[in-house]
C-alpha positions as semicolon CSV with decimal commas, in nm:
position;residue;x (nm);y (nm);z (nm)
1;X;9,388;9,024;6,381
2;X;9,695;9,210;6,390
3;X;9,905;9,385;6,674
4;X;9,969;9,741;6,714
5;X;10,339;9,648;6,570
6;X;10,178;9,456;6,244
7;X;10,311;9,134;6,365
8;X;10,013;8,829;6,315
9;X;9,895;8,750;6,616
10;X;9,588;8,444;6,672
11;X;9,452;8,154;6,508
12;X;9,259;8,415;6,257
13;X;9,587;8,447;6,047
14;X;9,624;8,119;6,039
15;X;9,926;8,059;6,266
16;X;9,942;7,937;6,636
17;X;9,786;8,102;6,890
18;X;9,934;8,297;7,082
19;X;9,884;8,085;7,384
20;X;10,115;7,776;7,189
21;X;10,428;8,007;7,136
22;X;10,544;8,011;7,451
23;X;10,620;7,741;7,652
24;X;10,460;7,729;7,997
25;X;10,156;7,881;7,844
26;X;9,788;7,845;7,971
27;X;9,624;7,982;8,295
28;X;9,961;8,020;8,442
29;X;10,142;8,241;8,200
30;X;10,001;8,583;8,163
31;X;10,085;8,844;7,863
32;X;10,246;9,177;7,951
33;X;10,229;9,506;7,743
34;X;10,447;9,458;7,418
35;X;10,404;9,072;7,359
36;X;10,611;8,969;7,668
37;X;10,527;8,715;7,862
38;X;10,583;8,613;8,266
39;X;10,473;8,334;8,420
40;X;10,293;8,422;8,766
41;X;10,324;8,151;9,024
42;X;9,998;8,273;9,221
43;X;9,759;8,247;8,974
44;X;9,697;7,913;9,104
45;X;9,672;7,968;9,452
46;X;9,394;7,966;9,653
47;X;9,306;8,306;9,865
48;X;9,297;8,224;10,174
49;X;8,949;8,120;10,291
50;X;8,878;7,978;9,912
51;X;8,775;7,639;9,819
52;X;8,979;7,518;10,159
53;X;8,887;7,194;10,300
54;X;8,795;7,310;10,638
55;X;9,209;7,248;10,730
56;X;9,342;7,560;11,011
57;X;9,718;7,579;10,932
58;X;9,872;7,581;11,287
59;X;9,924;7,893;11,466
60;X;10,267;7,987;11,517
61;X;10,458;8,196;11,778
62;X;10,611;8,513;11,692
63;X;10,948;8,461;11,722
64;X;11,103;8,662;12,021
65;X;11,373;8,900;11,811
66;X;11,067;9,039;11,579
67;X;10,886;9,066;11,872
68;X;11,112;9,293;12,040
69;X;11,172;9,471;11,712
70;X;10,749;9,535;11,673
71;X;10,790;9,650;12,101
72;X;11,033;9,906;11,948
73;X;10,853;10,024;11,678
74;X;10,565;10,093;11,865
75;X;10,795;10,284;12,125
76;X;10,941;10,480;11,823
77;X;10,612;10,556;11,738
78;X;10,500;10,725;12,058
79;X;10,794;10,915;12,113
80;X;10,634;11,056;11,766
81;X;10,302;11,159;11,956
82;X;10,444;11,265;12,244
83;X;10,655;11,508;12,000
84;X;10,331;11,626;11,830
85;X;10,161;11,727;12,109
86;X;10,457;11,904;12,254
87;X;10,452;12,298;12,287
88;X;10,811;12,307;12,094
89;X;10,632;12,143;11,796
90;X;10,274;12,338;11,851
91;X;10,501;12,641;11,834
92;X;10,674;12,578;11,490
93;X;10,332;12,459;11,351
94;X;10,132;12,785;11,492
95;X;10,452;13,008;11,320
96;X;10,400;12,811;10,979
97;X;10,009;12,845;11,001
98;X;10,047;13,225;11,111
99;X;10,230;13,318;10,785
100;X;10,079;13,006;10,483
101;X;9,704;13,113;10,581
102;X;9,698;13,467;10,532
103;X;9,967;13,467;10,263
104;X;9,743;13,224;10,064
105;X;9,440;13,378;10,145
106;X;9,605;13,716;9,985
107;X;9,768;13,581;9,711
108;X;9,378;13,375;9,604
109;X;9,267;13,673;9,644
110;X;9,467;13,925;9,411
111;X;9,414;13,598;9,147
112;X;9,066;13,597;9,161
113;X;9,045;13,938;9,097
114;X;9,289;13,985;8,809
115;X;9,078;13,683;8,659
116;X;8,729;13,869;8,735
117;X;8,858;14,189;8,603
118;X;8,954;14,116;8,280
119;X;8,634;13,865;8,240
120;X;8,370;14,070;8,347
121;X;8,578;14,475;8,307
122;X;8,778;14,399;7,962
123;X;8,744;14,812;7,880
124;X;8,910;14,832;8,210
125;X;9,223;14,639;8,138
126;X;9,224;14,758;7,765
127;X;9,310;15,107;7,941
128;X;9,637;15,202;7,796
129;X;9,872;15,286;8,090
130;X;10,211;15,380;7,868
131;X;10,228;15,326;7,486
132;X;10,134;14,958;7,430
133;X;10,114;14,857;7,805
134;X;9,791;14,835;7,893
135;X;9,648;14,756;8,264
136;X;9,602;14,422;8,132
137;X;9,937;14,372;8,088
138;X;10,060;14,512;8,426
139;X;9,830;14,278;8,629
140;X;9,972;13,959;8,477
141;X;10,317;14,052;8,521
142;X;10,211;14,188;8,879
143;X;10,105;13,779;8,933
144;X;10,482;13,659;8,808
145;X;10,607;13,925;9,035
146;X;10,365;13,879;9,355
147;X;10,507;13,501;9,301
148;X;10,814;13,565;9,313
149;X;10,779;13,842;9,621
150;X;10,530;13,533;9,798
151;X;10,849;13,248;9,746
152;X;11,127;13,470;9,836
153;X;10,933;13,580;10,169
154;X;10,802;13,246;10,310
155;X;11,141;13,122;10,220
156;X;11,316;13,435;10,462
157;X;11,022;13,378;10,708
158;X;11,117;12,951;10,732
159;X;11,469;13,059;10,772
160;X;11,443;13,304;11,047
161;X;11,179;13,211;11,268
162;X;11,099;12,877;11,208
163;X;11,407;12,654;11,039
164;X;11,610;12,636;11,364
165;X;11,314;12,512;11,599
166;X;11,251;12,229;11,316
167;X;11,561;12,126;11,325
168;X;11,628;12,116;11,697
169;X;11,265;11,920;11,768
170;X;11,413;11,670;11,457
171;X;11,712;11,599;11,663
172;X;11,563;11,560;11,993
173;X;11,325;11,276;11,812
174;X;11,555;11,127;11,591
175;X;11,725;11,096;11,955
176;X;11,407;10,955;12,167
177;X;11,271;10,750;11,876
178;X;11,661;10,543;11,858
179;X;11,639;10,506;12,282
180;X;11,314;10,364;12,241
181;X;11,398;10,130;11,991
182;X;11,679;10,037;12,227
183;X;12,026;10,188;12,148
184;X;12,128;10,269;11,757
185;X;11,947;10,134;11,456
């Protein structure tokens, strides 16, 4: 049998197998893409739970500094809530949702009907408009350019009425979240 770089490969060609040209090889040594080879050390191990002989391993504390360190990351994590539910952050989500919805909505829209018009109204787009431009023609640049005009306004509308609130509500969390973790991180 040969490998996808012609090299012999088996006992089929009459050489080793691939197993006895590396040492460490058996169960334990596993083949990676391109004739490498790694030895993994769990392929031995047991899952836990597995062929055990009914032997607990002794439960042990939680030592007291990852403790505290767990206590602050659940802190952190509520000062996270508490921001999401806050009427700052429900007022830069409702100004994001007031302009993506009906933007996308619109711009589906105008796509699914250049798409249906030329499919099902081809004599319609064939309709010369000036020389060799046809209606056809005009539509599909009209979706560059209503891509372009959809980009450059939600980036003017994030800028001006939504960009400073963000960024104000980040810095009031970034604040909480390090006081609840107890002083800087």
């Amino acid at each position: 049998m040969q490998s996808s770089n012609s090299r012999a490969r088996g006992s089929e060609q009459g050489s080793e197998s691939s197993g006895d040209r590396w040492q460490g090889a058996g169960p334990a040594s596993v083949e990676a893409p391109g004739d490498a080879r790694y030895d993994d050390p769990w392929y031995e191990a047991l899952a836990s739970g597995w062929g055990e002989s009914g032997t607990v391993p002794p439960v042990t504390e939680v030592p007291a500094a990852r403790r505290q360190r767990t206590d602050g990351a659940a802190a952190a994590a509520l000062v996270y809530v508490e921001v999401q539910r806050s009427d700052a952050f429900q007022e830069v989500r409702s100004r994001y949702r007031r302009f993506v919805v009906p933007a996308v909505i619109g711009f589906f829209l105008w796509y699914v009907a250049y798409v249906v018009t030329a499919t099902t109204a081809p004599g319609v787009m064939a309709r010369p408009v000036w020389g060799a431009v046809n209606v056809a023609l005009l539509a599909g640049l009209g979706q560059f350019l209503s891509t372009f005009l959809l980009t450059w306004a939600y980036s003017r509308h994030a800028r001006l009425r939504r960009d400073r609130a963000a960024l104000e509500l980040r810095w009031d969390t970034q604040e909480l979240t390090r006081e609840a973790r107890g002083g800087a991180v």
